[in-house]
C-alpha positions in Angstrom: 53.0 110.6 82.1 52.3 107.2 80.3 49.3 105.5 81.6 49.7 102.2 83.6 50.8 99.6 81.4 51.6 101.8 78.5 54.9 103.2 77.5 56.0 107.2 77.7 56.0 109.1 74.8 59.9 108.9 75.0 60.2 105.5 75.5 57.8 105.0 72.5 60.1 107.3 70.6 63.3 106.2 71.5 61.9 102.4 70.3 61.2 104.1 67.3 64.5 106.1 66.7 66.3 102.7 67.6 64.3 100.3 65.0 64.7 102.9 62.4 68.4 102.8 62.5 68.6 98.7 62.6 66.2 99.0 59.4 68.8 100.9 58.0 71.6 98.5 58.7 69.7 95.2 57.5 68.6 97.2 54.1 72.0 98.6 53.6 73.6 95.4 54.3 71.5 93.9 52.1 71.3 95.2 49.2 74.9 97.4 49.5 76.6 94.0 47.5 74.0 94.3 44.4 74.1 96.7 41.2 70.6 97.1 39.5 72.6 99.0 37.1 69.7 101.3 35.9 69.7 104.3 38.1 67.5 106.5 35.5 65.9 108.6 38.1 69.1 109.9 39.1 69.8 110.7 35.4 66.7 112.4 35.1 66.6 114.2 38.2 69.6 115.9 36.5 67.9 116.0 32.8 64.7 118.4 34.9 67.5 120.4 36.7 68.7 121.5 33.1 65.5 122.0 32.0 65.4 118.5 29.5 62.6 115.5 30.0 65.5 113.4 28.1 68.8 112.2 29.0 71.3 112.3 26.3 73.5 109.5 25.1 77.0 108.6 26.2 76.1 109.0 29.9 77.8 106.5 32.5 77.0 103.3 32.1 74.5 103.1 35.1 72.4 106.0 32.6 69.6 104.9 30.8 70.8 103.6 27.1 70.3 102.0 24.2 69.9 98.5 23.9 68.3 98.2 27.5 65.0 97.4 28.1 62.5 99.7 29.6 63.5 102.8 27.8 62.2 104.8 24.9 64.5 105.8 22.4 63.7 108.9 19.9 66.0 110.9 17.9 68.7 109.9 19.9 67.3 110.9 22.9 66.6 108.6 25.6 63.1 108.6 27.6 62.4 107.4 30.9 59.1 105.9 30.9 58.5 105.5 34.6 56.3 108.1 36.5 58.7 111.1 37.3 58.1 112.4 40.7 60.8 109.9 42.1 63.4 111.9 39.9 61.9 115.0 41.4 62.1 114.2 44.6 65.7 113.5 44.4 66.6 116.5 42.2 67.7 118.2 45.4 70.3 115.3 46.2 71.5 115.4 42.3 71.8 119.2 42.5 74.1 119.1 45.4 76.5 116.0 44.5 75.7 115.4 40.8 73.7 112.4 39.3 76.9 110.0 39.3 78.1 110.2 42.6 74.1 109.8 43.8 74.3 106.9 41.2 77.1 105.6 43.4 75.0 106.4 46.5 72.0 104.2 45.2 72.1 101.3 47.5 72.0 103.8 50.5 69.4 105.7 49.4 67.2 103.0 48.9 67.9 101.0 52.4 67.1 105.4 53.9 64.0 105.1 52.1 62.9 101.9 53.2 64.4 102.7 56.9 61.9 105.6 56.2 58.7 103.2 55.2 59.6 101.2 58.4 59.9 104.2 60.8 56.4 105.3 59.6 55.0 101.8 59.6 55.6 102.3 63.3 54.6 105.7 64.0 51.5 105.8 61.9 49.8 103.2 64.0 49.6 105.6 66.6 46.8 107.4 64.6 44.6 104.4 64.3 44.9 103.6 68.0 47.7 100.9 68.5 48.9 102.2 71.7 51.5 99.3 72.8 55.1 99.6 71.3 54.5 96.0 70.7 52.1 96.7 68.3 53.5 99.2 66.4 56.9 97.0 66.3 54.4 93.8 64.5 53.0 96.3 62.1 56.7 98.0 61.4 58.3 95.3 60.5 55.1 93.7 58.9 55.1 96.2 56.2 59.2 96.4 55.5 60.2 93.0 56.3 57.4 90.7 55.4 56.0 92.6 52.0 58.6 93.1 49.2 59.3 96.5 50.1 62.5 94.2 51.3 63.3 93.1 48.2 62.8 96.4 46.1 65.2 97.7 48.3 67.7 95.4 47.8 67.5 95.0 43.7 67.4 98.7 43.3 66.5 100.2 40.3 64.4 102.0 38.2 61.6 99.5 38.6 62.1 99.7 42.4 63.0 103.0 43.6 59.4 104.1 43.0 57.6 101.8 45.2 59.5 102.8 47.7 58.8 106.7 47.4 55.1 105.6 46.5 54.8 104.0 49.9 56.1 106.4 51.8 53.7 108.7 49.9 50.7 106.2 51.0 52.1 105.8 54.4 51.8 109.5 55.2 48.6 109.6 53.3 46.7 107.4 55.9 48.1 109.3 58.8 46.4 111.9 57.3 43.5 109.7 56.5 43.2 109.1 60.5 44.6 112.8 61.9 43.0 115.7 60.6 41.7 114.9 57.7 42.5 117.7 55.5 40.8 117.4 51.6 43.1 119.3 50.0 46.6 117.6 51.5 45.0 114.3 51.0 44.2 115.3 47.2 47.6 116.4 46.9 49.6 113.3 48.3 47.6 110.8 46.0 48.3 113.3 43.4 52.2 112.8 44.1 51.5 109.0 44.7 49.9 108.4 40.8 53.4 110.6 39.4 55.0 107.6 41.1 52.9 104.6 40.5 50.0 105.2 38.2 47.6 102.8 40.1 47.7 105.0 42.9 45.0 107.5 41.0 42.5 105.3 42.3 43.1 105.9 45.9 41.2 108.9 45.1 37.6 107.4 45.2 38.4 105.8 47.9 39.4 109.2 49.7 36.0 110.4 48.5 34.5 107.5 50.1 36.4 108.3 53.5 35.0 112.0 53.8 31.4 110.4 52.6 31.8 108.2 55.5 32.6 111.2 57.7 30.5 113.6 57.1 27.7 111.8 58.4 25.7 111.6 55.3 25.8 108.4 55.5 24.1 108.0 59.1 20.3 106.5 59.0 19.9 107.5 61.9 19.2 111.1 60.6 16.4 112.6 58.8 17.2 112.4 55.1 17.8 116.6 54.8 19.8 116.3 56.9 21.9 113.4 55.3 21.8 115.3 51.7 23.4 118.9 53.8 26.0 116.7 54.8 27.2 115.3 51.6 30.8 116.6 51.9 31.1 118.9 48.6 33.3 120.9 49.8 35.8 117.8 50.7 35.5 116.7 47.1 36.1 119.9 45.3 39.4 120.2 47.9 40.6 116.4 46.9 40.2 117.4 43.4 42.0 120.8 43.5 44.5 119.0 45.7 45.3 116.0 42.8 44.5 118.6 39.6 48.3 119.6 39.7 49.7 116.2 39.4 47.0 115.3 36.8 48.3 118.4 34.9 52.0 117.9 35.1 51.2 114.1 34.0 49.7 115.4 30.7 52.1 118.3 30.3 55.1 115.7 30.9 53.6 113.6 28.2 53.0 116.5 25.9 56.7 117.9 26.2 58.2 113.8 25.4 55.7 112.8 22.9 54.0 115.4 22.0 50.5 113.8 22.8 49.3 114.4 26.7 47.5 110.8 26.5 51.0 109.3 25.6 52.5 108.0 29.2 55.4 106.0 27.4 54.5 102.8 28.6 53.4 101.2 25.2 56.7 102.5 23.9 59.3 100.8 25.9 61.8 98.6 24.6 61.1 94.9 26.0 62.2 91.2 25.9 59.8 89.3 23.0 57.8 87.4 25.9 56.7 90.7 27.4 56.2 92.5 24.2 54.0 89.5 22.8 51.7 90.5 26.5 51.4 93.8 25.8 50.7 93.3 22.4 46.9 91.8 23.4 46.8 95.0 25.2 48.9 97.4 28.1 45.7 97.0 30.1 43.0 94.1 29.1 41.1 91.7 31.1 43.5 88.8 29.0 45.9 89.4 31.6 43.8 89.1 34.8 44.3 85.3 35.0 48.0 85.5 35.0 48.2 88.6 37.4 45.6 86.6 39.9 48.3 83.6 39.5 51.5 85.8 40.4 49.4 87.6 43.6 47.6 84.5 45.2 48.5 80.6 43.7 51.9 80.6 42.5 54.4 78.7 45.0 58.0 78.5 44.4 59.6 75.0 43.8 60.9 73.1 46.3 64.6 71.8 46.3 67.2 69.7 48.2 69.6 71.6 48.7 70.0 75.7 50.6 67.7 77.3 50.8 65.0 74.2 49.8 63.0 76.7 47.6 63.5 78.5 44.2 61.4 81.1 42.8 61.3 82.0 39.1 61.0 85.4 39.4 57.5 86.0 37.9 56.1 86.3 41.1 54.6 83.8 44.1 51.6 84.4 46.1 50.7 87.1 49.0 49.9 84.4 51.3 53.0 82.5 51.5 55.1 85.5 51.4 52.8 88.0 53.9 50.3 85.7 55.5 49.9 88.2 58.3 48.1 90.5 56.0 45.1 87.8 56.4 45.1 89.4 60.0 42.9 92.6 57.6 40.0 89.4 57.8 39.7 90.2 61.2 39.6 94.4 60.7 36.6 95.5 62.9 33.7 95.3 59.7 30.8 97.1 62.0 33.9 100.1 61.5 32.7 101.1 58.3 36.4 102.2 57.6 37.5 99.0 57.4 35.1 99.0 54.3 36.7 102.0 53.2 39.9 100.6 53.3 39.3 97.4 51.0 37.1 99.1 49.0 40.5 101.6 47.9 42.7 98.3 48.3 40.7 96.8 45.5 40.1 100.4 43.9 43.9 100.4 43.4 44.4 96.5 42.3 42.3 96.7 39.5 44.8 98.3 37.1 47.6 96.1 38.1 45.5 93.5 37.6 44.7 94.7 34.0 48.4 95.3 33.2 50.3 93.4 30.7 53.6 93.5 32.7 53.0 91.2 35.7 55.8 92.4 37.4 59.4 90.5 36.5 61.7 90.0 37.3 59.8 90.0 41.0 59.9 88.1 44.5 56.7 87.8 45.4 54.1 90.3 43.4 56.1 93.2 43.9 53.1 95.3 42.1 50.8 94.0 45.3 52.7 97.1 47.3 50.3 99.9 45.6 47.4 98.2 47.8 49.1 96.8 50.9 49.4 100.3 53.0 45.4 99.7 52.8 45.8 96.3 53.6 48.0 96.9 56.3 45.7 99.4 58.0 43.1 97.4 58.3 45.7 94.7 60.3 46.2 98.2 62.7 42.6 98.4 62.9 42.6 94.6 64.0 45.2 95.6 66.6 43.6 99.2 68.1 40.1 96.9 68.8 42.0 94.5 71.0 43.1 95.5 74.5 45.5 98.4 74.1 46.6 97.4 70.5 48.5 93.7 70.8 48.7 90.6 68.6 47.8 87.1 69.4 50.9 84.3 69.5 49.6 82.9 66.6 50.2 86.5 64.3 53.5 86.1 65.5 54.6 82.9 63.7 52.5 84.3 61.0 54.7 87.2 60.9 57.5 85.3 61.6 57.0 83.0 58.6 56.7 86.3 56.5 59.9 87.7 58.0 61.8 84.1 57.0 60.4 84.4 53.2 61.7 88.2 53.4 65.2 87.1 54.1 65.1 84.4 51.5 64.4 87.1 48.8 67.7 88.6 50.0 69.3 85.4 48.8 67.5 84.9 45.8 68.0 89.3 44.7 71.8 87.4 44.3 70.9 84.1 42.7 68.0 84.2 40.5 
């Protein structure tokens, strides 16, 4: 029986069933009219069913091929250098209806996986202790509709596809984080997170952090034997074993392309001269931090006279005019020490991106920012479960309504840019 001014368990489900399926729709709709024409990962879940790491020339023309960028050409084999476990996960789908007809299916299977980011945007709110369906609706359709986990899913892609299965990945991760708390699980799911986006590695000493924090070693309050018996060994050793089998595919996946396990494939790719002069001062060097602070917080699109009175140039524009409700993670309960937690893996995981030569085109918004913003986000939820029963002030509304509006302007521009 829900308690007095709180939904039922059904009604909060049926809500969620019903805002999963009108994610769907506005995805599908969106993106259904646009061809990324690069759906590698559907190509390569095929290349692992035969037992290749390489698709072969001559495939349709959505395969990877020469002549594109982002792909690594060797002996007439093509490479995909993206991380793999997006192909892996969709090896099932490729093994049933084959990698062309699931090339066909792309723009579907994107707006399901983002449906799939919204529906646990809603549900995981739940474990940090947003009780009003209210709540969980802001923080749903905070992280599909105001991040650009709405525009990945409507370009489609190689480049995209993967932040979509890494946020899912990240998503379930925290539920974790705030459920049970199990080492090993944890450890495995940032372990299939980095095969998806690299940067996602370093959620892992932020998970050590989190079972520091819980294990009460951390307390002054106790005597300090008793704070060094409650370091959580155990915890680390089970994160660890849980993220070894990922970190040992990665290096065997490298070994079996390139024959060098320290060889991802990233400083091989084909690129346009601009990008190749960036990464020539370094795939990851500190030259590139003033650029990639630029693209994530200063960089406004230009204004115009005419529909839609803005145009972005696809390098990227800043968090807070395309998510200013993730400033609502300012007001995340600090005496918490979670919400330390939670930036400290936020910042854990920027710091690559930040380092990276690619800054992200072509990109509406700073696509790249979605590694860190399921932290970000959580800490907005922990905003919401310390106010009474888990709501939003007016004024995170027309915040979130502002980031909604810029969201539906990157469906224009995914057609026009």
């Amino acid at each position: 029986m829900a308690q007095r001014g709180l939904p039922s368990r059904t009604q909060t489900v049926a809500v969620g069933i019903g805002l999963v399926a009108v994610a769907f729709l506005v995805f599908w709709l969106s993106d259904r009219g646009f061809s990324a024409g690069r759906a590698d990962f559907m190509y390569l879940a095929d290349a692992f069913l035969h037992g290749r790491v390489w698709v072969p020339l001559g495939l349709p023309p959505n395969a990877p091929r020469e002549g594109v960028n982002d792909v690594i050409v060797i002996g007439g084999r093509i490479f995909v250098p993206f991380a793999p476990f997006p192909a892996v996960a969709l090896m099932p789908l490729v093994a049933l209806v084959g990698p062309v007809t699931a090339d066909h299916w792309e723009t579907g299977i994107n707006a399901a996986l983002a449906a799939a980011v919204v529906g646990l945007a809603y549900w995981v709110p739940g474990r940090l202790g947003v009780r009003r369906v209210s709540g969980r609706l802001f923080l749903a359709v905070l992280m599909g509709f105001s991040t650009q986990a709405w525009w990945v899913a409507t370009r489609g892609g190689v480049w995209h596809t993967g932040h979509l299965v890494a946020t899912i990945l990240v998503l379930l991760l925290i539920a974790e984080m705030f459920g049970r708390r199990r080492a090993l699980l944890m450890g495995l799911l940032v372990g299939l997170a980095f095969l998806t986006r690299a940067p996602l590695a370093l959620a892992g000493p932020g998970l050590a952090l989190w079972a520091l924090r819980h294990s009460g070693a951390l307390d002054r309050g106790r005597p300090l034997g008793g704070r060094l018996r409650a370091v959580p060994w155990r915890d680390w050793a089970l994160l660890a074993a849980g993220f070894a089998p990922a970190l040992a595919l990665f290096l065997l996946y490298n070994w079996a392309r390139f024959g060098s396990v320290l060889e991802s494939g990233y400083g091989l790719a084909t690129l346009p001269p601009w990008l190749e002069q960036l990464r020539d001062q370094g795939l990851f060097s500190t030259a590139h931090i003033g650029m990639n602070l630029d693209y994530l917080l200063l960089k406004l699109p230009t204004l115009t006279a005419g529909f839609p009175w803005f145009r972005p140039d696809g390098l990227g524009m800043s968090v807070l005019f395309t998510s200013p409700a993730l400033l609502l993670a300012a007001r995340a309960p600090w005496r918490d020490g979670r919400s330390w937690v939670l930036l400290a893996t936020a910042v854990l995981v920027l710091v690559p991106t930040l380092l990276y030569y690619g800054g992200g085109w072509l990109q509406y918004g700073y696509r790249y920012f979605l590694d860190s913003i399921p932290f970000v986000w959580a800490m907005v939820a922990l905003y919401a479960a310390s106010r009474h029963r888990g709501g939003f002030p007016w004024w995170a509304w027309a915040l979130l309504g502002w980031g909604v509006l810029i969201g539906l302007g990157g469906v224009y521009w995914a057609y026009h840019l």
